[in-house]
DRENLOTI-422031 format. One record per residue (C-alpha): residue number from 1; z, x, y. Coordinates in pm, 1 decimal. Layout:
BEGIN
[site NUM, [Z, X, Y]]
...
//
This chain:
BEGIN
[site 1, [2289.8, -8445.3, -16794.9]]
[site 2, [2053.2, -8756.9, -16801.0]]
[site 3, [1969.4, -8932.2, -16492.0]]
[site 4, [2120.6, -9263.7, -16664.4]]
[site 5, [2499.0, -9110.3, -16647.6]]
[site 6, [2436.3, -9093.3, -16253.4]]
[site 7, [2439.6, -9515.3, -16225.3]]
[site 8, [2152.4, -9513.3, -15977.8]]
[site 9, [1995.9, -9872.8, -15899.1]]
[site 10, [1711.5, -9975.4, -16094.9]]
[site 11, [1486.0, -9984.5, -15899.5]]
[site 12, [1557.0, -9591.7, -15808.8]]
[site 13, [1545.6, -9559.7, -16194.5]]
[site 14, [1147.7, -9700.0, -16200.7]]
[site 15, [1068.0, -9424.3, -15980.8]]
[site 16, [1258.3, -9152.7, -16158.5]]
[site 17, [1058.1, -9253.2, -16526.2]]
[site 18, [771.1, -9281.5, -16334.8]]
[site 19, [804.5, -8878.5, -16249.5]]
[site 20, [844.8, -8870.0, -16591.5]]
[site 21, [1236.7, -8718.9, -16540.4]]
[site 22, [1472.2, -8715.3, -16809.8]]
[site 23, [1735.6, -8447.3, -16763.4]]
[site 24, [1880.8, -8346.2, -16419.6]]
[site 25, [1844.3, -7973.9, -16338.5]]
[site 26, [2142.7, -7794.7, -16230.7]]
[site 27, [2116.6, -7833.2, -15831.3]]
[site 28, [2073.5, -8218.0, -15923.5]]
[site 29, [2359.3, -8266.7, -16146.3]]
[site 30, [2584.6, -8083.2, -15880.9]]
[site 31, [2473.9, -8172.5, -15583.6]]
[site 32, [2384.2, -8572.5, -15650.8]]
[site 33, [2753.0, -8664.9, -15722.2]]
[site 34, [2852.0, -8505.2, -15438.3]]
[site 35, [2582.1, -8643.3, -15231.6]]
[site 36, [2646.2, -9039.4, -15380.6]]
[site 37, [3030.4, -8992.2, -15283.3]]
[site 38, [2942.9, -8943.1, -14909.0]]
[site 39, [3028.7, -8605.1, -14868.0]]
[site 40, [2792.2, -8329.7, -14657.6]]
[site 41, [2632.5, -8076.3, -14890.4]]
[site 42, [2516.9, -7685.8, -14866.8]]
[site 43, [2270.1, -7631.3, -15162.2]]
[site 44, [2175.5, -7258.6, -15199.9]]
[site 45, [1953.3, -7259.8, -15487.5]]
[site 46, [1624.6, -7085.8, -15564.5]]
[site 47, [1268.8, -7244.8, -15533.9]]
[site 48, [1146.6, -7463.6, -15848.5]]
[site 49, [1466.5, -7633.0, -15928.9]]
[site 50, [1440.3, -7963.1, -15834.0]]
[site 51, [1580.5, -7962.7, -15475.4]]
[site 52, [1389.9, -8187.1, -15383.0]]
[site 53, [1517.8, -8468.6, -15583.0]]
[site 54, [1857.2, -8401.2, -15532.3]]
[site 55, [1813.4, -8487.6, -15183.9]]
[site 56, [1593.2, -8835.2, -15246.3]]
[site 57, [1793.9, -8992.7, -15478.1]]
[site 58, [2116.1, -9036.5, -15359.4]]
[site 59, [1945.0, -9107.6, -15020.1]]
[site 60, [1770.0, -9360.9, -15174.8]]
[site 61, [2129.0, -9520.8, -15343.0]]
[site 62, [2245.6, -9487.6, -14998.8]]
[site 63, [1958.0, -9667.3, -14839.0]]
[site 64, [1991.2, -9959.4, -15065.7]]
[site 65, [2387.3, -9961.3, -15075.4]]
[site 66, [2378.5, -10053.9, -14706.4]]
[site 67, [2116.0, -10283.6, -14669.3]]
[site 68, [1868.0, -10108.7, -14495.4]]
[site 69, [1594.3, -10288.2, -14347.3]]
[site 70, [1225.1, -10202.4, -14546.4]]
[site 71, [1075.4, -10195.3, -14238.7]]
[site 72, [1258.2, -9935.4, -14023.4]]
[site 73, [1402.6, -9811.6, -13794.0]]
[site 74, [1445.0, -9447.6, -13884.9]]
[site 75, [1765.7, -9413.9, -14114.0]]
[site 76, [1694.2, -9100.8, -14294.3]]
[site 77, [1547.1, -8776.4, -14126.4]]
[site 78, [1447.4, -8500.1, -14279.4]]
[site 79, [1354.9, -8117.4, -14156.0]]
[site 80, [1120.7, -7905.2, -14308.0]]
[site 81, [945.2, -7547.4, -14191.3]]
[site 82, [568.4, -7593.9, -14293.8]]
[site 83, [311.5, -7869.8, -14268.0]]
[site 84, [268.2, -7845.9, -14671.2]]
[site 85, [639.7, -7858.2, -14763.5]]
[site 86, [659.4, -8159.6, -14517.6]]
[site 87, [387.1, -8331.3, -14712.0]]
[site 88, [540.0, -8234.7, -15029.2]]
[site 89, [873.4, -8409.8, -14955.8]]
[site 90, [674.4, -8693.9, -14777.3]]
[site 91, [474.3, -8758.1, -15108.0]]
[site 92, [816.8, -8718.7, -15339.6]]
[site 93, [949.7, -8982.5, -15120.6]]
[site 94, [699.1, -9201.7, -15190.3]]
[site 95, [669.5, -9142.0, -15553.2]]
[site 96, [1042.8, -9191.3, -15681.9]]
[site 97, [1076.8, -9484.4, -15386.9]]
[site 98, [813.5, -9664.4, -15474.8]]
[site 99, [989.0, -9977.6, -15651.0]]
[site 100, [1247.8, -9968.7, -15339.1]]
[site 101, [1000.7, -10056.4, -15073.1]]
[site 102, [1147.0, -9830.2, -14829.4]]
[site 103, [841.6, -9657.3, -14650.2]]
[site 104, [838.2, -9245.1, -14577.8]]
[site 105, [618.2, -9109.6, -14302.8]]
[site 106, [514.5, -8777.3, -14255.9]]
[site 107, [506.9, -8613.4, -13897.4]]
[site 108, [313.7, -8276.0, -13867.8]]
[site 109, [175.3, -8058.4, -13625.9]]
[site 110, [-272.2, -8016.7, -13668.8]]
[site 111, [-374.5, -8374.0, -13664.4]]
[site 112, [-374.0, -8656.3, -13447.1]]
[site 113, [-53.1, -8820.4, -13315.1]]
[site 114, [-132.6, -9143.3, -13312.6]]
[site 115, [-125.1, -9224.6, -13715.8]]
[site 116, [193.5, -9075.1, -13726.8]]
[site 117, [325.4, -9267.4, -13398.6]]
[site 118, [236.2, -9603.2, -13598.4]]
[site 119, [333.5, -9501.3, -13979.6]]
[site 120, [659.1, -9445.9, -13764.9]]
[site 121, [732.8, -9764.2, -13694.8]]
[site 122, [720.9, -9927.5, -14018.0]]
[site 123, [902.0, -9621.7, -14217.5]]
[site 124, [1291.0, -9571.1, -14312.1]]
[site 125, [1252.4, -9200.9, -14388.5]]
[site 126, [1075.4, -8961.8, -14159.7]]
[site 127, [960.4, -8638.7, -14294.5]]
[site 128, [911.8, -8394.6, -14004.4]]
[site 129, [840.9, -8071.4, -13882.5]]
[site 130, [1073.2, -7920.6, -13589.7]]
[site 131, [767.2, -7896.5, -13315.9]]
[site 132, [578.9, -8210.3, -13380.5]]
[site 133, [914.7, -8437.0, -13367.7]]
[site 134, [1066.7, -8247.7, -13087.0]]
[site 135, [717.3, -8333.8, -12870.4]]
[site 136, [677.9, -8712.9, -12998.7]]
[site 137, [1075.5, -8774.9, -12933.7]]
[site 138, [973.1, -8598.5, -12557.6]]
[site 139, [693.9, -8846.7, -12514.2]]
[site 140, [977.9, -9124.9, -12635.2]]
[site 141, [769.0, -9199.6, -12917.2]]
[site 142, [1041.8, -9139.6, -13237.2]]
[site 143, [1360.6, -9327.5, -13189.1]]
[site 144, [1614.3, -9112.3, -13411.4]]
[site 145, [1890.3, -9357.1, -13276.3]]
[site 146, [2010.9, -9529.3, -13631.3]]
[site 147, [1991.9, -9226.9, -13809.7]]
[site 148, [2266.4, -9174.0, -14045.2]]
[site 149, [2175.2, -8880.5, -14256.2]]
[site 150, [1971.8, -8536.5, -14221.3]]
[site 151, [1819.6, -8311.7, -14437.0]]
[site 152, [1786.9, -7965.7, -14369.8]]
[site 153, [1537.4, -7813.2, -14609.6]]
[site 154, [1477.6, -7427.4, -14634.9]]
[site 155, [1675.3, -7427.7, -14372.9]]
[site 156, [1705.4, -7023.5, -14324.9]]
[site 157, [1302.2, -7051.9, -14280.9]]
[site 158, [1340.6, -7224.0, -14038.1]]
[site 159, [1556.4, -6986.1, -13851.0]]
[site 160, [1332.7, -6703.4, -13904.7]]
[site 161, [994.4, -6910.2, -13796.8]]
[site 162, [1210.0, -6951.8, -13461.8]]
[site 163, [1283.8, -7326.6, -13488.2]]
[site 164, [1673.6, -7291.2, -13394.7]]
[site 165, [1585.4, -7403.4, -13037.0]]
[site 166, [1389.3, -7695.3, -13131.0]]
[site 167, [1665.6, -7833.2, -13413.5]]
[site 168, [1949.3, -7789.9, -13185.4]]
[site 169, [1757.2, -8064.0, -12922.9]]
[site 170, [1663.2, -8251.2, -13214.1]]
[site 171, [2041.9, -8253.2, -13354.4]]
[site 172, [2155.4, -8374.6, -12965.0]]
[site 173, [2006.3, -8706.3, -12995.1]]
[site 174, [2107.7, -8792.4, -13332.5]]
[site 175, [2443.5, -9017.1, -13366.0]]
[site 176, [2755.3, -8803.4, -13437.4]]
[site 177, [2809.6, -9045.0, -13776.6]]
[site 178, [2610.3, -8968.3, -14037.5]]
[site 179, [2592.1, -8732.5, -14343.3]]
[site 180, [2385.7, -8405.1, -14306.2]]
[site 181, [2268.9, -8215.7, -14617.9]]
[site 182, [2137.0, -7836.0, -14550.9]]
[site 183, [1937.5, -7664.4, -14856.1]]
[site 184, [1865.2, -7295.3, -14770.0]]
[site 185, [1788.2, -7007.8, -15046.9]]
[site 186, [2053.3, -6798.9, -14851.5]]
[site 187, [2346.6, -6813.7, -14644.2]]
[site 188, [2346.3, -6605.1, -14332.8]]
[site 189, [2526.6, -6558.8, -14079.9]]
[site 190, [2303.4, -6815.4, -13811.1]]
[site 191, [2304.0, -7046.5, -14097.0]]
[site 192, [2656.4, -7021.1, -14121.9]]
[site 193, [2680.3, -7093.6, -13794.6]]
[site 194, [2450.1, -7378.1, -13759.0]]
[site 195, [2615.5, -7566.9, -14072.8]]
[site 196, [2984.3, -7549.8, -13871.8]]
[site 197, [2830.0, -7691.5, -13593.5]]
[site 198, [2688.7, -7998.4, -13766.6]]
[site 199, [2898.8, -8063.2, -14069.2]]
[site 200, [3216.1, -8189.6, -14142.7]]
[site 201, [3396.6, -8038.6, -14424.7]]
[site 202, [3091.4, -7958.5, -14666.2]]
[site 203, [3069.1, -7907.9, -15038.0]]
[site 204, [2885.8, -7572.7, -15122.6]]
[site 205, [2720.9, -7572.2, -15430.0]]
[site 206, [2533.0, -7257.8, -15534.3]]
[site 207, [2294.4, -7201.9, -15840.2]]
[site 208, [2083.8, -6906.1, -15872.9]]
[site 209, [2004.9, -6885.6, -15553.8]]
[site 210, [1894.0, -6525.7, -15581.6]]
[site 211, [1714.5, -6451.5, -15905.6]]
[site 212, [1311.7, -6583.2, -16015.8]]
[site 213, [1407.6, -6887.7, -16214.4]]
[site 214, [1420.1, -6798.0, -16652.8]]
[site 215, [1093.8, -6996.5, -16749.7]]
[site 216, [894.7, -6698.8, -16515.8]]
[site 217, [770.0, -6376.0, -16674.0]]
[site 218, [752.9, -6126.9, -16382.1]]
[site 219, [617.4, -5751.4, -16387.1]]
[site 220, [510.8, -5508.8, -16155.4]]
[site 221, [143.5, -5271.2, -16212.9]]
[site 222, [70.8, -4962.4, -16052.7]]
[site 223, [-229.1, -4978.2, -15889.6]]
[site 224, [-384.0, -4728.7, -15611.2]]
[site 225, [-497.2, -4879.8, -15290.5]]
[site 226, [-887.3, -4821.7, -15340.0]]
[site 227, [-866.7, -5041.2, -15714.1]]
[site 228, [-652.0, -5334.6, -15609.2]]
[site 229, [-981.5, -5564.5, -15576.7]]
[site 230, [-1093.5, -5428.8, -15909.3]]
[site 231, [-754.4, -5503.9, -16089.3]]
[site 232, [-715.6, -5839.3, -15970.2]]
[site 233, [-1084.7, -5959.8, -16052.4]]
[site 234, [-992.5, -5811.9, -16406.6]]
[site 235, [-659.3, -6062.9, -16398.7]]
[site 236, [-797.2, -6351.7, -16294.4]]
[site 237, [-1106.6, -6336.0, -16511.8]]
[site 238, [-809.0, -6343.6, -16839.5]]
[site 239, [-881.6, -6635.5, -17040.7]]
[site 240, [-528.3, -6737.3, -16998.8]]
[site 241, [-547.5, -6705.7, -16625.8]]
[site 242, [-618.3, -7121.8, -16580.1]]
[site 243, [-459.2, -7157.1, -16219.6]]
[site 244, [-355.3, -6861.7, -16017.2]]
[site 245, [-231.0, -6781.6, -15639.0]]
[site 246, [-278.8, -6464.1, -15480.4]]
[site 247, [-74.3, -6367.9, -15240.0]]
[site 248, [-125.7, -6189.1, -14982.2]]
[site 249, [68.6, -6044.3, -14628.4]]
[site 250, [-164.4, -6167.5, -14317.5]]
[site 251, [-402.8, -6427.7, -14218.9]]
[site 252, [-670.3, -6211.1, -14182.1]]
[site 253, [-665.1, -6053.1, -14549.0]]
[site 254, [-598.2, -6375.1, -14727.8]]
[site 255, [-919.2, -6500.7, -14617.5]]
[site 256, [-1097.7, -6176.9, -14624.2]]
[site 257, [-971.6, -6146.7, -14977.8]]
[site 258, [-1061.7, -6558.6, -15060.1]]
[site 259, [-1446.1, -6445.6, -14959.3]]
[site 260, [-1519.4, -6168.5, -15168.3]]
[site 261, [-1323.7, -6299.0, -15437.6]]
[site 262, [-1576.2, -6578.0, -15453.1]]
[site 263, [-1884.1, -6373.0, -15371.5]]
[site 264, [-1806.5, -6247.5, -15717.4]]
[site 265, [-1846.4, -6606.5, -15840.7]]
[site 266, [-1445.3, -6717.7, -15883.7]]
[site 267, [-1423.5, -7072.0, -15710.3]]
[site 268, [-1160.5, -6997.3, -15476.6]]
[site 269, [-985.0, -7138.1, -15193.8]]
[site 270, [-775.4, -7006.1, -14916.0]]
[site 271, [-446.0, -7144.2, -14718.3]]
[site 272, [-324.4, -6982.5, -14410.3]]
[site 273, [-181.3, -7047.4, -14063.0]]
[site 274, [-529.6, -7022.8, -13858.8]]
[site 275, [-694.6, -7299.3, -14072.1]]
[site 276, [-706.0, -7655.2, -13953.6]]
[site 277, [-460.2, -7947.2, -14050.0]]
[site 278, [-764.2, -8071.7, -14242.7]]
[site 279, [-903.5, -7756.0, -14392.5]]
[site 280, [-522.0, -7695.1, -14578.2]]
[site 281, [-530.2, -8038.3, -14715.3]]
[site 282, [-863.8, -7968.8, -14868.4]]
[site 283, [-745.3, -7646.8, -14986.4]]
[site 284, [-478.4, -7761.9, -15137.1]]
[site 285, [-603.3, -8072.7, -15276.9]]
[site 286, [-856.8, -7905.7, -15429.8]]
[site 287, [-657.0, -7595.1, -15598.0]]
[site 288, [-442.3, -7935.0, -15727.0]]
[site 289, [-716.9, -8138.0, -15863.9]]
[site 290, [-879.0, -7804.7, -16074.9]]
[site 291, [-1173.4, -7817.6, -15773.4]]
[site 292, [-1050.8, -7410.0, -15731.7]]
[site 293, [-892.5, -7217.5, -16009.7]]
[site 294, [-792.6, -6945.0, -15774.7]]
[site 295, [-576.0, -7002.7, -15443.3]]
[site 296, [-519.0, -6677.9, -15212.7]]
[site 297, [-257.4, -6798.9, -14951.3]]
[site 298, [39.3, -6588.9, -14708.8]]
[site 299, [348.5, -6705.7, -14749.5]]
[site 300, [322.9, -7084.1, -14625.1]]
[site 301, [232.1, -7112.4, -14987.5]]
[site 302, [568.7, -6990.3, -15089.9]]
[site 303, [721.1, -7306.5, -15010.2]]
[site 304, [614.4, -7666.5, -15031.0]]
[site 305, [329.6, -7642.9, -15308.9]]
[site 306, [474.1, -7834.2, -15636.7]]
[site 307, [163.8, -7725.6, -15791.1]]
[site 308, [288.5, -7771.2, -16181.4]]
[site 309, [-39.5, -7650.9, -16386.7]]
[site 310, [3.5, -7268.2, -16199.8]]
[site 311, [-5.4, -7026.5, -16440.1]]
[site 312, [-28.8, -6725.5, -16293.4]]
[site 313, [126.2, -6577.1, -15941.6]]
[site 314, [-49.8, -6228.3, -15813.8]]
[site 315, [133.6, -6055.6, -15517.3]]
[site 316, [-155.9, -5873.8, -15370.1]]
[site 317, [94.6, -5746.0, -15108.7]]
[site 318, [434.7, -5725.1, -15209.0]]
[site 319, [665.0, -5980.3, -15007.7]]
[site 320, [925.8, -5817.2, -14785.7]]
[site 321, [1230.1, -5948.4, -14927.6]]
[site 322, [1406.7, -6049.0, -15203.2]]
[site 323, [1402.5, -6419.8, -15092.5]]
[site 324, [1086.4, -6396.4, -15053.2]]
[site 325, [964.6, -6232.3, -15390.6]]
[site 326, [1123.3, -6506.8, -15569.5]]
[site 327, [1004.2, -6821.1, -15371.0]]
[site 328, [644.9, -6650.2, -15442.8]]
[site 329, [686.4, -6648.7, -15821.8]]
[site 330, [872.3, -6959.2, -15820.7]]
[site 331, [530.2, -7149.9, -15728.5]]
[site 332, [482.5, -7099.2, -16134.8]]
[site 333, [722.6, -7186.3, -16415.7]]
[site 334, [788.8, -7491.3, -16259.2]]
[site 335, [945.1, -7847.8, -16432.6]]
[site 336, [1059.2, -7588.2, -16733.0]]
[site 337, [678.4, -7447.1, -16807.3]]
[site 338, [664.7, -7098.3, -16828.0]]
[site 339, [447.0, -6884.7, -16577.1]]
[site 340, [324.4, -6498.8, -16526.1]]
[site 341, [404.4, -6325.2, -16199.7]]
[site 342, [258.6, -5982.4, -16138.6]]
[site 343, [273.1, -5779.6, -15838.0]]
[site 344, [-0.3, -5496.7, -15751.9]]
[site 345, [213.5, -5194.1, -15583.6]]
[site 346, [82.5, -4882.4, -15470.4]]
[site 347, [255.3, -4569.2, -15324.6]]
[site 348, [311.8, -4700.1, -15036.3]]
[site 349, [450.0, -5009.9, -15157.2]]
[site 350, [705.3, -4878.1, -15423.5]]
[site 351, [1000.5, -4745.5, -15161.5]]
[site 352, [956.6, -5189.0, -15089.9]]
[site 353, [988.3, -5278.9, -15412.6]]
[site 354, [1294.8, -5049.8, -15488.9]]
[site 355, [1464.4, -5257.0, -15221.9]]
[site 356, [1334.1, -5624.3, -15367.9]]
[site 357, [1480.4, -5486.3, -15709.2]]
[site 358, [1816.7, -5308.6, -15570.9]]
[site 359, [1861.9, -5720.8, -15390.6]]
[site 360, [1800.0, -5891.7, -15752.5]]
[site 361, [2058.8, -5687.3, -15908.7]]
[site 362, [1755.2, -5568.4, -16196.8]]
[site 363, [1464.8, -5354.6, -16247.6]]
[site 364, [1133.9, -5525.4, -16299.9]]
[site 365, [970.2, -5495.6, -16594.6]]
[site 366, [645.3, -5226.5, -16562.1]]
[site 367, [396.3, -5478.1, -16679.9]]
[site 368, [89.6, -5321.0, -16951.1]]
[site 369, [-274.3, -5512.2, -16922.1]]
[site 370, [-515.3, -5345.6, -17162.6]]
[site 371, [-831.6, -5448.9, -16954.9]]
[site 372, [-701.1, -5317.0, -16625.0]]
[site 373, [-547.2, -5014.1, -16814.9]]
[site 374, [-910.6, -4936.4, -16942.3]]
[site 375, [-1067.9, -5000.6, -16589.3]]
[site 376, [-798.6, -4743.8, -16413.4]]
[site 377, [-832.9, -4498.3, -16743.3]]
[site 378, [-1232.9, -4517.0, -16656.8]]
[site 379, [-1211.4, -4485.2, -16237.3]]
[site 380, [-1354.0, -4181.7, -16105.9]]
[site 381, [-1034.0, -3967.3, -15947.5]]
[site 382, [-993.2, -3977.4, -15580.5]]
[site 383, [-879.8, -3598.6, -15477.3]]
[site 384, [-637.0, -3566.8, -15285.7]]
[site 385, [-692.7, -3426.8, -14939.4]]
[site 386, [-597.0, -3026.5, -14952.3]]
[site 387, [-293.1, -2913.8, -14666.1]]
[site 388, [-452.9, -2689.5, -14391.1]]
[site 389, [-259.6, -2461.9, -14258.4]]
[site 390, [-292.2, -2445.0, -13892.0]]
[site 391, [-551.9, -2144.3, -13752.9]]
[site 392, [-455.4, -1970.1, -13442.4]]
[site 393, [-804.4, -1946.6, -13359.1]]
[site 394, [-952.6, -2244.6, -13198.5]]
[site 395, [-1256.5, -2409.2, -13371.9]]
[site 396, [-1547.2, -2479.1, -13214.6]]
[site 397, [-1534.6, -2795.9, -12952.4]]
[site 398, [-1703.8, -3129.7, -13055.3]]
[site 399, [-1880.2, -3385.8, -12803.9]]
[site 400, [-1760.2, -3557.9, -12566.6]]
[site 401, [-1854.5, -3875.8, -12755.5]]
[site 402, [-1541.3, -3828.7, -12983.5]]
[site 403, [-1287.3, -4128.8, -12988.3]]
[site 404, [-1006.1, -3974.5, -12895.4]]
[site 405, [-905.0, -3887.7, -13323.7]]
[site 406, [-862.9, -3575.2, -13512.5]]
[site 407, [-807.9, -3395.6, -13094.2]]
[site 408, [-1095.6, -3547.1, -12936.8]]
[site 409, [-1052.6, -3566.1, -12610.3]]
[site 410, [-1119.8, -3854.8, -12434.6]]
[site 411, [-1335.3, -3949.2, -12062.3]]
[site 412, [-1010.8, -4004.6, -11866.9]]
[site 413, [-848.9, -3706.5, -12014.9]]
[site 414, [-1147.7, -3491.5, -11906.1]]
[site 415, [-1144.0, -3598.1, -11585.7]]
[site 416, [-789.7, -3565.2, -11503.8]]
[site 417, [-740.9, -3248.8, -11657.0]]
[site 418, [-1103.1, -3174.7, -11356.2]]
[site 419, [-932.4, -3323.5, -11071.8]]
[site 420, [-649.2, -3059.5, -11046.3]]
[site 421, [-846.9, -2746.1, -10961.4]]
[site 422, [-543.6, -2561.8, -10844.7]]
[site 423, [-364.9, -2645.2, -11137.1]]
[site 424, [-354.6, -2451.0, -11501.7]]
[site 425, [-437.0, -2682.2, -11780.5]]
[site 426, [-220.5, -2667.2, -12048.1]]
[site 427, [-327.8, -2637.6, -12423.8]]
[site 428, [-189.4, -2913.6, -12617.9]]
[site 429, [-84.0, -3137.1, -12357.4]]
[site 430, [-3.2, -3503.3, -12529.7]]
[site 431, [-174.5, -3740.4, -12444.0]]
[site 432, [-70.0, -4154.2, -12477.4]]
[site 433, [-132.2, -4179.0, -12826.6]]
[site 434, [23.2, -3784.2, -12842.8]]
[site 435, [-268.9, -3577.1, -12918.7]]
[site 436, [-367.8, -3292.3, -12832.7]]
[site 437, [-614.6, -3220.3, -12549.5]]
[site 438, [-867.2, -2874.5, -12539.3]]
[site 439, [-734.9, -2587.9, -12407.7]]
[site 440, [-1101.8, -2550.8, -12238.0]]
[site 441, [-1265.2, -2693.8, -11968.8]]
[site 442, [-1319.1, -3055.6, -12024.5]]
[site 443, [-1647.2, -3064.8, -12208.6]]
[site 444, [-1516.2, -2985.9, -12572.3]]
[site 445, [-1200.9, -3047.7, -12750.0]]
[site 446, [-1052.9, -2825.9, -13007.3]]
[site 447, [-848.4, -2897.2, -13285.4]]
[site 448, [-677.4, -2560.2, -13282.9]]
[site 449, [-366.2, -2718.6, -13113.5]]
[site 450, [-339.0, -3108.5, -13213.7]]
[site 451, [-49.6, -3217.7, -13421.7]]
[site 452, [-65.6, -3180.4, -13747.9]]
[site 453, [-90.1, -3479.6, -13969.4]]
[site 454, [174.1, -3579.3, -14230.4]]
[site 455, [-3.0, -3449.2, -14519.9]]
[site 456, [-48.5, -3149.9, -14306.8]]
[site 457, [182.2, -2822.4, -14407.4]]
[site 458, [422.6, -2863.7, -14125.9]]
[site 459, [568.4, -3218.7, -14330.1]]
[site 460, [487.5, -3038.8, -14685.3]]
//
């Protein structure tokens, strides 16, 4: 369907060429109709698919339909998890309303209030995350009074980030009238719940919401724990690898990982929740611009970053869910390119990926690189730790020095176990962490009676 057969005004039209847009994806020629026609919307559809415009266009029609002024108040609210998706929307906003003169302003969490406070009172659309609004509206800074429609975007991360508390305070001082819009990649029960509360009658409209979008090649590689670095280094040095995001599960590691990545001469970048308002925008702007070729992020990354000149997605660490998996690959393929996802997954990791692949309904494709191949074929073997079958004899103590591992015993223990001279000491005796303490007097510890580990015999 072209964007012409939806009768939007002209100067909505400027904007939409101006993307460069000529055909509507399938979430937009669904859910705009619906949206122009007044009714309240559920979208469940997968990252990548244009949700974003479904959402600004018809709230643009319905901005200039009534005669809004261009110079606020508020009319048009919008909800988003992360700082970056926020920004995202706010900069969509601006781009396909630029001919309407109807201001957007962005309202995040990291930077200075004050900006924000003032961009307020000039805009028609606020863009906002949950915490920052909820704290300016406190202060009686954001006046949400003449709002007549709300977006809900990835609405069911916003659940699981905790921001139910702050969206139901938000939702009490908006006027009862207006149309609300929720967009969420799945529909449980909370959402559910939340939608009843604050919709009236609404039009579900479904697409895909499940499986990685068609335009995204996606494989898994076997890869043991010790070679991960080694693999991915191989990857991203691939000629075809132009601009790639690595994924990974914490803070900590994604950074880690950012630093030795470019100690090995990569320009990289890294985007994660301890970094500064600032830093991200750098980070991002630069992985954007072609400043970094490589971006190693957690999963605020998964959303919000319309990045579309990614060619490559790496899971480092597998994602925990299905939902998950597929907003991570869905940062490539985007605006019908197509894109390479590959996820590294050890032993411990493939009991996880059984699940992600039992959710999408399919098994993912075992994925063949003839430079990592070569690299694995060529690693030197790690043996495998033999099973030790336990010895009734009891080895001879170490030092009191130990850390407590392997049936060290530690200070405290010692001393207890001295204090109680009336009192047999038991061999074995757990302690917090359930080890096992020395059978002797206090100033060795034997491994004779510890718990065996689980690659011990007594889990073979």
């Amino acid at each position: 369907m072209k964007f012409e057969a939806f009768a939007l005004d002209a100067q909505i039209m400027a904007g939409v060429r101006d993307a460069g847009y000529a055909t509507a994806t399938p979430i937009q020629a669904q859910a705009i109709p619906a949206l122009l026609a007044g009714h309240d919307v559920i979208g469940l559809a997968q990252t990548g698919t244009g949700k974003t415009a479904a959402f600004v266009l018809p709230l643009l029609q319905r901005l200039l339909a009534n005669g809004a002024r261009k110079d606020g108040p508020i009319r048009t609210l919008v909800l988003a998890p992360t700082r970056e998706l926020a920004v995202q929307i706010h900069q969509d906003w601006t781009a396909l309303g630029r001919h309407t003169g109807y201001r957007s302003a962005a309202v995040i969490g990291g930077v200075g209030q004050f900006g924000q406070v003032k961009a307020l009172r000039r805009a028609s659309i606020c863009v906002a995350c949950p915490g920052r609004l909820l704290d300016l509206m406190d202060q009686r800074l954001a006046d949400l009074s003449h709002v007549d429609a709300l977006v809900l975007d990835e609405a069911d991360t916003m659940l699981d980030m905790g921001f139910l508390p702050a969206i139901k305070a938000i939702l009490a001082k908006l006027p009862k009238n207006r149309q609300t819009l929720l967009f969420s990649a799945t529909m449980p029960s909370q959402i559910r719940t939340l939608a009843e509360g604050m919709m009236t009658a609404p039009q579900v409209i479904k697409v895909a919401n499940t499986s990685p979008a068609a335009s995204v090649s996606h494989s898994v590689y076997p890869v043991e724990d010790g070679l991960k670095l080694a693999v991915l280094e191989t990857m991203l040095r691939q000629d075809d690898a132009e601009s790639v995001i690595v994924f990974t599960r914490t803070k900590h590691r994604a950074k880690s990982l950012a630093l030795k990545l470019g100690g090995k001469g990569l320009t990289v970048t890294s985007l994660q929740g301890n970094m500064s308002q600032s830093k991200r925008q750098e980070a991002m702007s630069g992985f954007k611009s072609g400043k970094y070729r490589v971006l190693v992020a957690t999963d605020i990354a998964a959303r919000g970053i319309d990045c579309k000149s990614v060619s490559h997605v790496i899971n480092f660490d597998p994602p925990d869910t299905a939902e998950a998996y597929t907003h991570r690959i869905g940062r490539t393929g985007r605006a019908d390119r197509c894109g390479t996802a590959v996820t590294l997954v050890t032993d411990s990791d493939r009991r996880l990926m059984r699940d992600i692949e039992r959710a999408l309904g399919c098994r993912i494709e075992r994925g063949s690189f003839p430079q990592c191949d070569c690299l694995l074929a060529n690693a030197p073997r790690q043996e495998q730790p033999r099973p030790q079958a336990q010895s009734q004899a009891r080895p001879q103590g170490r030092s009191m020095t130990g850390d407590g591992r392997n049936g060290d015993v530690r200070h405290d223990d010692a001393r207890r176990a001295d204090a109680r001279p009336g009192q047999p000491r038991r061999g074995g005796r757990p302690d917090g962490n359930g080890r096992g303490a020395s059978q002797g007097s206090g100033h060795g510890a034997g491994q004779g009676n510890r718990r065996p580990r689980r690659n011990e015999s007594a889990y073979a």
